[in-house]
FIVEXLO-843143 format. One line per field, with one value per residue (C-alpha): x, y, z. Coordinates in nm, 4 decimals, decimal comma. Example, Ala and Ser with C-alpha at 12.3 -4.5 7.8 and 13.67 -1.06 7.14 Angstrom:
BEGIN
X = [1,2300	1,3670]
Y = [-0,4500	-0,1060]
Z = [0,7800	0,7140]
***
This chain:
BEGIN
X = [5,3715	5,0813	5,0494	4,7113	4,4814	4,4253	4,0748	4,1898	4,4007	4,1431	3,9026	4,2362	4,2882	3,9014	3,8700	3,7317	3,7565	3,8175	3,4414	3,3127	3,4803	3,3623	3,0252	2,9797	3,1110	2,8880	2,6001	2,7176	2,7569	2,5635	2,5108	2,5992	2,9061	3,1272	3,0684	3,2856	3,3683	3,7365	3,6249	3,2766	3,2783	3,1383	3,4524	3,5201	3,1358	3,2500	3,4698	3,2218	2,9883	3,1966	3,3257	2,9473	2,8714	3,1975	3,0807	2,7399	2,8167	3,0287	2,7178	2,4935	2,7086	2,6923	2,3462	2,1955	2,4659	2,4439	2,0525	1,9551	1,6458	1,4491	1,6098	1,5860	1,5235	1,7946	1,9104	2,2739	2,0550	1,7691	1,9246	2,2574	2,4679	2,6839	2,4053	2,1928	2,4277	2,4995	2,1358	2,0860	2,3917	2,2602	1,9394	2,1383	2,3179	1,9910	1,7661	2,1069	2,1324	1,7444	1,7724	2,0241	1,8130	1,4850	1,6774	1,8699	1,5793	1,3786	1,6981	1,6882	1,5554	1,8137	2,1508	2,1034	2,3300	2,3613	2,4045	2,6215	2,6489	2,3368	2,4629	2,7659	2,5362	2,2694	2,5608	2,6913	2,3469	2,3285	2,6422	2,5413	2,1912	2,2895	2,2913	1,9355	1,7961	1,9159	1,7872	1,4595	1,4960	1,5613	1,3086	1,0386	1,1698	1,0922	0,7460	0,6397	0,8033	0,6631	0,2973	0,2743	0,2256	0,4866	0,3028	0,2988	0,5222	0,6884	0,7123	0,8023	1,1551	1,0921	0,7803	1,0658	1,3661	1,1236	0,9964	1,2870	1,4894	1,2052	1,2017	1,5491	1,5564	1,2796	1,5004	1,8018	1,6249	1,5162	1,8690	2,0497	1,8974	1,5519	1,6831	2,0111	1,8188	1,6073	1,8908	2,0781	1,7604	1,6762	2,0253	1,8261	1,4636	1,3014	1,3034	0,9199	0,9368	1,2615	1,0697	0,7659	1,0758	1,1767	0,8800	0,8221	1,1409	1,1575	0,7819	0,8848	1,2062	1,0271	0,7493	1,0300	1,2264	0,9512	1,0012	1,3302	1,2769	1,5644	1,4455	1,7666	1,4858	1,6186	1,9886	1,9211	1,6439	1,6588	1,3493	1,3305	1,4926	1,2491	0,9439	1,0543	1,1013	0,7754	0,6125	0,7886	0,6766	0,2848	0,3560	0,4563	0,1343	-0,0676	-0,1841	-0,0591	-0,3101	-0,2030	-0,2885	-0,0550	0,3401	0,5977	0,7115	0,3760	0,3843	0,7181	0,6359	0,3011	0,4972	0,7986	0,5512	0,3517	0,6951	0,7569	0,4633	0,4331	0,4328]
Y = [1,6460	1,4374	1,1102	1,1122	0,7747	0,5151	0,5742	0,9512	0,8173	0,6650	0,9300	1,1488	0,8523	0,9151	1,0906	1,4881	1,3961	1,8042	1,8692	1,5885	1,7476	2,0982	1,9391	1,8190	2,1620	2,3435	2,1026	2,1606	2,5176	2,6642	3,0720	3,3288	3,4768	3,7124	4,1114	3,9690	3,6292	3,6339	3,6163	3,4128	3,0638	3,0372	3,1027	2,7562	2,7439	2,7868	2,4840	2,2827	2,3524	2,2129	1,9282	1,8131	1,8036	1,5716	1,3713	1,3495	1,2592	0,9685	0,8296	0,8823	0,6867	0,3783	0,4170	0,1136	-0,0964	0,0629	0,0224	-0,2615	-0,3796	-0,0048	0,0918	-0,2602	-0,0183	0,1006	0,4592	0,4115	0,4869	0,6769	0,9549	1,1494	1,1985	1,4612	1,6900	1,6224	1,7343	2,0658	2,1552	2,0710	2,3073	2,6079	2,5444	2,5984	2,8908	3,0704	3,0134	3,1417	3,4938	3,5012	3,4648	3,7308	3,9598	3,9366	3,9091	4,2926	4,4117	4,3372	4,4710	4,7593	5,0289	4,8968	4,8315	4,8871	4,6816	4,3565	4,0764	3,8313	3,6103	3,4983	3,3483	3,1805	2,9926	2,8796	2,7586	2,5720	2,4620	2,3001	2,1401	1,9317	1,8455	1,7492	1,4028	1,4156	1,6255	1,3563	1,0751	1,2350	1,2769	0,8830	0,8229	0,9943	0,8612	0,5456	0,6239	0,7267	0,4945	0,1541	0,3319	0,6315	0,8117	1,0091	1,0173	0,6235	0,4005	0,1241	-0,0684	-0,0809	-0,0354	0,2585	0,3959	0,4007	0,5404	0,8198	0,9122	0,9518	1,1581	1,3884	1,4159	1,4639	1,7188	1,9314	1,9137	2,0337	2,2807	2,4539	2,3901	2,5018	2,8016	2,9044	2,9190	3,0605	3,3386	3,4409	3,4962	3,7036	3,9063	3,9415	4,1761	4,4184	4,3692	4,2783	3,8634	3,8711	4,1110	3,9069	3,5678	3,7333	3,9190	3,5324	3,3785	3,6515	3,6350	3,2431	3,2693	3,5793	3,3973	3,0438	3,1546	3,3960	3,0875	2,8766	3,0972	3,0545	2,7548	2,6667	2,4083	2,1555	1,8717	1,6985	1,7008	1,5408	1,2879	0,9998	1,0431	0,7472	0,5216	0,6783	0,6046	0,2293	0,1296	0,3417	0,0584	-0,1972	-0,1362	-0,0728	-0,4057	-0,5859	-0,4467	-0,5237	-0,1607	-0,1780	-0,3333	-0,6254	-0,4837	-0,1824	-0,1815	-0,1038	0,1944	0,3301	0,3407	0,5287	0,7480	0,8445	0,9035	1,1208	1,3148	1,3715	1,4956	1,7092	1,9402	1,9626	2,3435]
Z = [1,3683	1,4295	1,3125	1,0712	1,1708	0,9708	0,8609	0,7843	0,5415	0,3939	0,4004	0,1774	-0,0688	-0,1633	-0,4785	-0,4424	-0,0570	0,0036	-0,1627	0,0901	0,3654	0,2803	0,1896	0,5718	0,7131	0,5015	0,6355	1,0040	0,9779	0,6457	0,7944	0,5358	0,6840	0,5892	0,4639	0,1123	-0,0598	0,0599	0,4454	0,4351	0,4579	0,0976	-0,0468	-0,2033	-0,3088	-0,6802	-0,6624	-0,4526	-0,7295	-1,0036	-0,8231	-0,7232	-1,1429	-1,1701	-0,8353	-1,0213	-1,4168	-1,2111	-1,0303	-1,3425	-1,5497	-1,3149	-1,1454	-1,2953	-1,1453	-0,7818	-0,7965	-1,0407	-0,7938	-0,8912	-1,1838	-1,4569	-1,7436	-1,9985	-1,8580	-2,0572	-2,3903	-2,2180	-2,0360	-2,1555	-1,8474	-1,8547	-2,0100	-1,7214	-1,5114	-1,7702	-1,7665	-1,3808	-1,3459	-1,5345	-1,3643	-1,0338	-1,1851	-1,3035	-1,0097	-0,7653	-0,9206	-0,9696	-0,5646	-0,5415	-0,7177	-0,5807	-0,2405	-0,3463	-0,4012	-0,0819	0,1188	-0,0867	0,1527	0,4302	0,2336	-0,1873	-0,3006	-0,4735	-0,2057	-0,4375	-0,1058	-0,2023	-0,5042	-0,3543	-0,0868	-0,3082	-0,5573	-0,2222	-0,1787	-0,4844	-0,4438	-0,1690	-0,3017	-0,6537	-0,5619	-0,4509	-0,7283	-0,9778	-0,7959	-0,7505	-1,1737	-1,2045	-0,9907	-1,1725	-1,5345	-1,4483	-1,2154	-1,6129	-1,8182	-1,5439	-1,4117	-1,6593	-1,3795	-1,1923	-0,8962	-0,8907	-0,7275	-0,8926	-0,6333	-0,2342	-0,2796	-0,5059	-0,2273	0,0113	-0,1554	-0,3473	0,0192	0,1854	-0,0556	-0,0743	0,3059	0,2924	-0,0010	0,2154	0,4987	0,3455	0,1816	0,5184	0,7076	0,3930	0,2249	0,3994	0,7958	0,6278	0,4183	0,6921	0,9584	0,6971	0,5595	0,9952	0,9761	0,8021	0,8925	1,2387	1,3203	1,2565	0,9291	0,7782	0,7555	0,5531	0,3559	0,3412	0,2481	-0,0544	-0,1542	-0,2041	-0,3824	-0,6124	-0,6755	-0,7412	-0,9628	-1,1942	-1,2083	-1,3166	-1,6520	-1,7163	-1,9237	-2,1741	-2,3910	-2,3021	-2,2570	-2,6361	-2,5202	-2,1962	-2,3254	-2,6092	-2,7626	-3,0164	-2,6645	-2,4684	-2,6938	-2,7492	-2,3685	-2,3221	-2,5838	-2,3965	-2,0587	-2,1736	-2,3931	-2,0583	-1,9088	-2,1582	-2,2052	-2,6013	-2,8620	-3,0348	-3,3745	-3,2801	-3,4367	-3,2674	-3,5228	-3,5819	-3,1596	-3,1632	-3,4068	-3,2595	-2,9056	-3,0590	-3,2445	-2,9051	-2,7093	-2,9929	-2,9581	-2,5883	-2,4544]
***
């Protein structure tokens, strides 16, 4: 038997260390394989995807500790946690079998079927990108609730960190589910036809996702919290008039969230 190293035992003693270890293999390696779910590599995807909400609730609940320097406002009463994660899942969910479908359908004169893969690897997908999706969320609550302006740093540290998650969320998007798609769709389709059957596919699938809207927004934010740090942080700029309460503010902003489209 061989003896396991030291920093392998480690790596074991880590909480969900088999989703981490899956995670990287997936990253390595993330070709649809397989004709069925029992011999593709997907085949844990499910249980990737449920460990990555537990992985995430976890960080949420302790993300103003890990980065105090960007994030100095009050996310504990701001955001609710474990329905972020909820609504980011179902998100995932939707948007996988809305892939799945448009991607049936395009392979429909060559194999009709339904290509359920699809589902499994965007699932996987999703598992491994959670992290960034939610830190790309916490970065653009506070862009809005420091600048008003999501598209406004608020400051170098968050310029830098905002950047390079983005990069890195493009990235894995194209190593993960694009490149992936197209070599599976190019089993079906000529190399050159497949990444137009791609590139319609991902826009079809995008723009019907875009309407599957559930209206989870008042589970996942605070209103009344976020309307009073809103007041604070135009208070600390200055941007609030001194002849303007604090209620009458809060009021005015919840009533303003609650008849947005």
């Amino acid at each position: 038997m061989n003896k396991k190293s030291p920093a392998r035992l480690a790596f074991e003693a880590l909480p969900f260390h088999e989703f981490l270890e899956r995670a990287w293999s997936f990253v390595r390696n993330p070709e649809i394989t397989g004709e069925n779910l029992e011999n593709s590599s997907l085949r844990y995807a499910g249980h990737n995807f449920i460990a990555s909400l537990f992985l995430v609730t976890t960080f949420l609940a302790f993300i103003q500790y890990l980065l105090p320097e960007l994030f100095d406002i009050d996310f504990g009463q701001l955001v609710n946690p474990v329905y972020l994660s909820l609504v980011l899942a179902v998100q995932a969910i939707v948007f996988a079998f809305i892939l799945a479908i448009v991607t049936s359908i395009a392979l429909l004169p060559q194999r009709p079927a339904l290509h359920h893969l699809i589902v499994h690897q965007a699932l996987q997908v999703y598992a491994v990108v959670n992290f960034l999706i939610v830190v790309m969320f916490w970065i653009g609550i506070n862009r809005i609730l420091k600048t008003g302006d999501i598209h406004s740093a608020s400051g170098s540290l968050d310029l830098w960190l905002g950047g390079g998650v983005a990069i890195v969320a493009l990235y894995f998007s194209w190593r993960l589910l694009f490149k992936p798609l197209w070599k599976y769709i190019s089993k079906y389709y000529a190399n050159r036809a497949s990444f137009g059957v791609m590139a319609v596919v991902i826009a079809v699938t995008l723009w019907a996702n875009s309407y599957a809207v559930f209206g989870f927004s008042d589970l996942v934010i605070n209103k009344p919290a976020f309307c009073k740090q809103l007041y604070e942080q135009k208070k600390q700029r200055g941007e609030v008039p001194s002849n303007v309460d604090e209620q009458c503010f809060i009021g005015h902003c919840m009533s303003w969230k609650e008849n947005e489209p």
